[in-house]
Wavefront OBJ file of the C-alpha trace (Angstrom):
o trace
v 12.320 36.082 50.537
v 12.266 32.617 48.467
v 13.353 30.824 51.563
v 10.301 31.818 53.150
v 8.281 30.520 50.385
v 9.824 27.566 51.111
v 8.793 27.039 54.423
v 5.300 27.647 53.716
v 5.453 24.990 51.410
v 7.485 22.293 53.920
v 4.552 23.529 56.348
v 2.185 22.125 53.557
v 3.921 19.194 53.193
v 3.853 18.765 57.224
v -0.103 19.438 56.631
v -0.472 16.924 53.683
v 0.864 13.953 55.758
v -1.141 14.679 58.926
v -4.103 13.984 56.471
v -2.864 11.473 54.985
v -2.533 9.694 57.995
v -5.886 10.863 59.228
v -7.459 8.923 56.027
v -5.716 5.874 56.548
v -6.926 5.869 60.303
v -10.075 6.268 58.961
v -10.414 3.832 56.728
v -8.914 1.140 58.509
v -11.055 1.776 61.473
v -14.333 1.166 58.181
v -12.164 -2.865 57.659
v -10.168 -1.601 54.725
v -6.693 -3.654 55.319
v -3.517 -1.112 54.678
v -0.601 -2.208 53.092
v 1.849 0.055 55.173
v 4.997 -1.390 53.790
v 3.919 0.099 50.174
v 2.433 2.745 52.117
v 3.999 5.717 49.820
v 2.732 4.188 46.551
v -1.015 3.286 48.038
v -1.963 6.302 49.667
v -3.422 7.623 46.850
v -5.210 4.379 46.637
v -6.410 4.517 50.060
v -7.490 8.710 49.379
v -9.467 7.583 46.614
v -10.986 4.623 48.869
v -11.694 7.300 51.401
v -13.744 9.765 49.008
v -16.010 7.087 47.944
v -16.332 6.100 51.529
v -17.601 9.068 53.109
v -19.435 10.296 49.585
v -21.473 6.868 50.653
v -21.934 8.238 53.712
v -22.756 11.912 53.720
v -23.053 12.482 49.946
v -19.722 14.414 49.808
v -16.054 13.719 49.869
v -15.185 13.952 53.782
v -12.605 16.965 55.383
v -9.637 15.035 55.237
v -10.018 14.476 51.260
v -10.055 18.390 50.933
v -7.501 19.372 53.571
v -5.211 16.766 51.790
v -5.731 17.708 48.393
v -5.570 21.550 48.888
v -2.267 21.358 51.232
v -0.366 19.474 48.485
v -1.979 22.532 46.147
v -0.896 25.095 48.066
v 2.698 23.581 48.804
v 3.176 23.144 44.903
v 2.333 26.830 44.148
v 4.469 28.052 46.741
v 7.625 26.081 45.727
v 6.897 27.538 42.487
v 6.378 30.920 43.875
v 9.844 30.263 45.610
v 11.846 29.238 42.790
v 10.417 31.961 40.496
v 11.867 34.619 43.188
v 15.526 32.713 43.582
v 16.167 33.406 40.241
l 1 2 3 4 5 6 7 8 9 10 11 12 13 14 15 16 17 18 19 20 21 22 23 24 25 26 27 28 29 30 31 32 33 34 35 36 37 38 39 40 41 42 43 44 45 46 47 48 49 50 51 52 53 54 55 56 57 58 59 60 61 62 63 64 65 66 67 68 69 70 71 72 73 74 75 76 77 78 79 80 81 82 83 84 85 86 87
């Protein structure tokens, strides 16, 4: 039963980077250059940069801020979920 916890959360995971990615594309297509060689250790950078992009814009945080902040979320409470049942 854990193991399929754990797969929900890798699934998460899978989610989390496909936004990530998604906000980088975006915000380099708005002029903002991207470091990708410190890639891992700027995205948050570059989610933050996003936010305040599209707040500018449409007075909110855009999709791709929520879909990346609630997939990391949701893959955190199920890892905990599925360590709480292995033992």
């Amino acid at each position: 039963m854990s193991m399929l916890f754990f797969k929900i959360a890798l699934v998460c995971v899978a989610w989390g980077i496909v936004s990530a990615i998604a906000i980088v594309d975006y915000i380099s297509r708005r002029g903002e250059k991207i470091n990708y060689f410190l890639l891992r250790i700027m995205i948050y950078k570059y989610i933050h940069v996003y936010s305040e992009m599209t707040r500018e814009e449409r007075g909110r945080p855009g999709p791709w801020f929520y879909s990346y902040i609630v997939s990391m979320n949701l893959a955190l409470v199920f890892v905990v979920i599925g360590a709480v049942l292995k033992s």
